[in-house]
N, C-alpha and C positions, 0 to 999 in steps of 0.2 A: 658420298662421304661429306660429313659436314666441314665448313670451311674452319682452318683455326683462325680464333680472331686474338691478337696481341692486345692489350688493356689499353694502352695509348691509342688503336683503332675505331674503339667502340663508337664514339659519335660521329664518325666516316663511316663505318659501318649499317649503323642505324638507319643513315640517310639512304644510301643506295638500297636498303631495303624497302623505305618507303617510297624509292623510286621506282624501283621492280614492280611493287605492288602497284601505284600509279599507271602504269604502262601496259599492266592488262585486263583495265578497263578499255572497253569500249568509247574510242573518243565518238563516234558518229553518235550516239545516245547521250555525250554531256562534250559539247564541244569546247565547252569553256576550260574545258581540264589541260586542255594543250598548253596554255599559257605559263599555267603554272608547273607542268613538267618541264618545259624550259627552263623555269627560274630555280626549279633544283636541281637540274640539270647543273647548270652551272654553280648553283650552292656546294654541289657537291665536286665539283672539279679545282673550285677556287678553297677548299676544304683539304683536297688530298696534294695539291700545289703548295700550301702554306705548310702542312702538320710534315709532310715527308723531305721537304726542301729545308727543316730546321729540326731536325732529331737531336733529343741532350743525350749525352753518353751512356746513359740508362736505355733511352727509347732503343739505340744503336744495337746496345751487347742485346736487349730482348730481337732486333729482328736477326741478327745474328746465329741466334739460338732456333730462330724459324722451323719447323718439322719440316715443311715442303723445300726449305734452301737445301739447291744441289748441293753431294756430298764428294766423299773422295772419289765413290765408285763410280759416279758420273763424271768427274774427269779422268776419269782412268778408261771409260768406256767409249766416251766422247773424241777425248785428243789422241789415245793412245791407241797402236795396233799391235799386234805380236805379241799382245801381254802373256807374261808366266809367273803367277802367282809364287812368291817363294815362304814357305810356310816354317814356323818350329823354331826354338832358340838352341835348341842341339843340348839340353840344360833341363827343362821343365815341361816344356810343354810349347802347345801355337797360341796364341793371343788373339782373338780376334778384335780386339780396338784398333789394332796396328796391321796394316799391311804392305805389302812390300812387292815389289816385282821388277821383273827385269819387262822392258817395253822399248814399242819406238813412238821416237817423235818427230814425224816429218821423214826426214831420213838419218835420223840421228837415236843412236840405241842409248839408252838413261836406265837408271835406276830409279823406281820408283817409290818411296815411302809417304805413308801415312796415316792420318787418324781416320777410323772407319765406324761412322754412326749409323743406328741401324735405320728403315722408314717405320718398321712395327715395334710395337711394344715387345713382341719376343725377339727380334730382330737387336733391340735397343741392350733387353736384358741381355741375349749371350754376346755383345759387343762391350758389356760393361758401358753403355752411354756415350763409346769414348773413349775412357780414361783406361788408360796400360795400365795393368800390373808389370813388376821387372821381367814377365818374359818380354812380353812386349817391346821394351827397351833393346831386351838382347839380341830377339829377333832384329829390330831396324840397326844395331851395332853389327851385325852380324852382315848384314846386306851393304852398309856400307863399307865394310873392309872388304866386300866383294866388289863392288863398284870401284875401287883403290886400287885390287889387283887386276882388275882389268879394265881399268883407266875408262869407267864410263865417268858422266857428268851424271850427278843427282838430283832430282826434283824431290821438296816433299812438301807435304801440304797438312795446316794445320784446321784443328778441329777440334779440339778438346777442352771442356771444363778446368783440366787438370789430370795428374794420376792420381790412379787409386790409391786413396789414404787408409785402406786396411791394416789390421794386424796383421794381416796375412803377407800383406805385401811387404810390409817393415821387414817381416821375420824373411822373407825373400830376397831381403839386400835392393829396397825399393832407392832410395839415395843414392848407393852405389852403379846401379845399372842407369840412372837419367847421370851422373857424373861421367860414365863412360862414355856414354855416347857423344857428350858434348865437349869430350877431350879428342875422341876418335874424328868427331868432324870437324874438329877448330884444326888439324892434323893433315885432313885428305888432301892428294894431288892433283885434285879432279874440281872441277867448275861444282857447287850447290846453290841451287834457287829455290827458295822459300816461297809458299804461297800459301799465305794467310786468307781463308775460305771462309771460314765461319769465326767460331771461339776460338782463342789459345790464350788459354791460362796457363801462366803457373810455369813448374819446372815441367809439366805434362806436354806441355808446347815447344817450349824451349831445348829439350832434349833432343828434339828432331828440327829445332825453329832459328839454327844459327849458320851462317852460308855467307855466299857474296855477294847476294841480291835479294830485297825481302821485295815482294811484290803484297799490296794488301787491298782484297774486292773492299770498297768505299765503305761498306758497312758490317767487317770484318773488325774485333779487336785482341788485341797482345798487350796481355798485363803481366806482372808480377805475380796478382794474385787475382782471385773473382771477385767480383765487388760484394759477392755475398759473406764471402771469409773474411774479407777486409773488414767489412761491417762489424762481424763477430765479432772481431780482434781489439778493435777500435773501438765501435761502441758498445758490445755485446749484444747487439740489435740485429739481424740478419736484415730487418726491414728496410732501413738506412743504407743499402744498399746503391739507389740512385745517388744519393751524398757519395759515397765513396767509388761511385764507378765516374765520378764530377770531378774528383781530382788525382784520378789515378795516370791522366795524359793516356788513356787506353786506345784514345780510337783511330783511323787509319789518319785523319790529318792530323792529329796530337803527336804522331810518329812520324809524319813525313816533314814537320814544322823541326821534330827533335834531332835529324837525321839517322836515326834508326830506319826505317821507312825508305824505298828506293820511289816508289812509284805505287797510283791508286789506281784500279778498275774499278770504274762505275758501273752503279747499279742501275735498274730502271728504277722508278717512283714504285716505294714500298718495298722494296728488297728484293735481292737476284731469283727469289722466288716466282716473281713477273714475269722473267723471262730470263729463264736459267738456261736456256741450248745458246742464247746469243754472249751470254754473262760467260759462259763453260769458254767458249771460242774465243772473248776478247781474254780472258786470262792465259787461255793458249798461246796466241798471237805474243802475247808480253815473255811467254816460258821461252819459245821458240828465238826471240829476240835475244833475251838474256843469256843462253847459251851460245847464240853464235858472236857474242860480244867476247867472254868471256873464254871461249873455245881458243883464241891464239895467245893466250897467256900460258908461259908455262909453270910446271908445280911450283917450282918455289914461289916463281910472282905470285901465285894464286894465294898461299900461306901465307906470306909476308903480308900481302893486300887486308885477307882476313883478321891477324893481326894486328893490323895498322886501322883498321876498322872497328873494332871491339875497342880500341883506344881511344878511338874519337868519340867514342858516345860517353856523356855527361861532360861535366867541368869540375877542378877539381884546385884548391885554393892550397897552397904549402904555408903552414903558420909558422911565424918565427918565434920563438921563447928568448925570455934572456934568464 
């Protein structure tokens, strides 16, 4: 399978290609070529040291979007045991961008939601990319009030462009069901940890993206909107995208500078794609922490906390008239 290469890659790319190629020549018939595979040896090291160690919020949301960055069902496969897929909104139908189940963690039984992208292109189509239609919503509404009456803790983990902005989905009561969910879980009695994986855009995100701990991998981000809509909106340029993904504060330190953001997991150099079993574990290590912090609060604290949380984010000026 050919490698995917991101646009901002390409002259890192390039080079390790003509490293490759250097390398299987024959040094014993041109011994002078050692010298200089050293020197791009190193060209190329002090190349992926400087371009990865300074990503602009554009570079970030494209590695983000990565095909080969683990997804939900790798942490789900990874951290979790006893999983039981729970399917269907009791309403329309199952969704497959959303998924949901009951699991353990450690020794600790949670509920699970999430955004579920696919690795194939057919895989991608019947997941919708990602992005819910309102079953979907209802679906993870549906698991969380099951998680409520039986006092588990929730995890969910974000992924998504956004929801689906169809007709179809309008005429489905698409606003309504991401407003549900995000009333139902500003609500529950039970501990939720957020974990910001890939993309989370939008109200697609945030419907399942609001709890009492946001955890965010380094080169994960949570906007309002995609910087490609933004673009639209603003300039009517889709292209201008990096401009507004620059001042949207989307990326995991824009949020943990803003305190929305609890805590980052790092990536390796070039995105959790590098090494996504070691990336999967340190964000487990963080799940596992943040429930057993949050495990001796009871409901109401847990409500009250969340509340008093959603209030602290922004700043807000009272003007006086005369």
């Amino acid at each position: 399978m050919a490698r995917f290469v991101m646009e901002f890659e390409r002259p890192l790319v390039e080079l390790e290609e003509k490293l490759a190629d250097l390398k299987k020549i024959d040094l014993a018939a041109m011994p002078d070529l050692a010298a200089e595979i050293t020197d791009l040896e190193n060209e190329v090291e002090r190349l992926r040291q400087t371009m990865y160690q300074a990503l602009s919020p554009w570079e970030k949301v494209q590695v983000s979007r990565h095909p080969e960055r683990p997804k939900t069902p790798d942490y789900l496969e990874q951290l979790f045991t006893d999983v039981v897929e729970l399917r269907g909104d009791r309403a329309f139908g199952d969704d497959e961008a959303i998924v949901t189940a009951l699991a353990t963690l450690g020794d600790r039984r949670v509920m699970v939601i999430g955004h579920r992208k696919g690795r194939t292109t057919k895989e991608n189509v019947k997941r919708n990319f990602g992005s819910p239609h309102p079953e979907g919503f209802r679906k993870a509404e549906r698991a969380m009030r099951l998680a409520a009456k039986f006092r588990l803790p929730v995890v969910t983990f974000l992924d998504t462009a956004g929801a689906a902005p169809g007709l179809e989905d309008e005429e489905r009561g698409q606003a309504w069901a991401i407003a549900n969910c995000l009333a139902t879980l500003s609500a529950l009695p039970v501990p939720v940890v957020v974990v910001a994986i890939g993309e989370g855009g939008s109200g697609g995100a945030l419907a399942i993206g609001f709890g009492d701990r946001l955890i965010m991998l380094e080169n994960a981000y949570y906007s309002v909107i995609s910087p490609e809509m933004c673009a639209v909106i603003l300039y009517k340029d889709a292209a201008r995208a990096a401009e507004s993904a620059a001042a949207l504060s989307l990326t995991a330190q824009d949020l943990l500078g803003l305190g929305i953001a609890d805590e980052i997991v790092a990536e390796p150099l070039g995105g959790a794609h590098r090494d996504a079993e070691a990336v999967v574990a340190a964000a487990g290590e963080r799940i596992a922490a943040a429930l057993a912090e949050l495990g001796g609060l009871d409901a109401a604290a847990l409500v009250e906390r969340r509340y008093e949380r959603l209030r602290a984010i922004g700043e807000f000026v009272e003007a006086t008239g005369t």
